[in-house]
Steps between C-alpha positions, in 0.01 A plus 500: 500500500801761570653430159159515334455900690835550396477389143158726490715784655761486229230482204291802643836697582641415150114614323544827711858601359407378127213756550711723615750387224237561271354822554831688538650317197227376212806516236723273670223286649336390161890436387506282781192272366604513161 
């Protein structure tokens, strides 16, 4: 169960700095998923 909250903790914390990522970047971010 702690490496399942964990695991959650490091998808949601990595979705929140891709939005970030994202927003403050578009150029660079659709580069990246080319």
């Amino acid at each position: 169960i702690a490496y399942q909250t964990s695991d959650k903790e490091i998808i949601h914390n990595f979705n929140k700095a891709l939005g970030w990522f994202k927003k403050a970047n578009p150029e660079a971010y659709m580069v990246l998923l080319d």
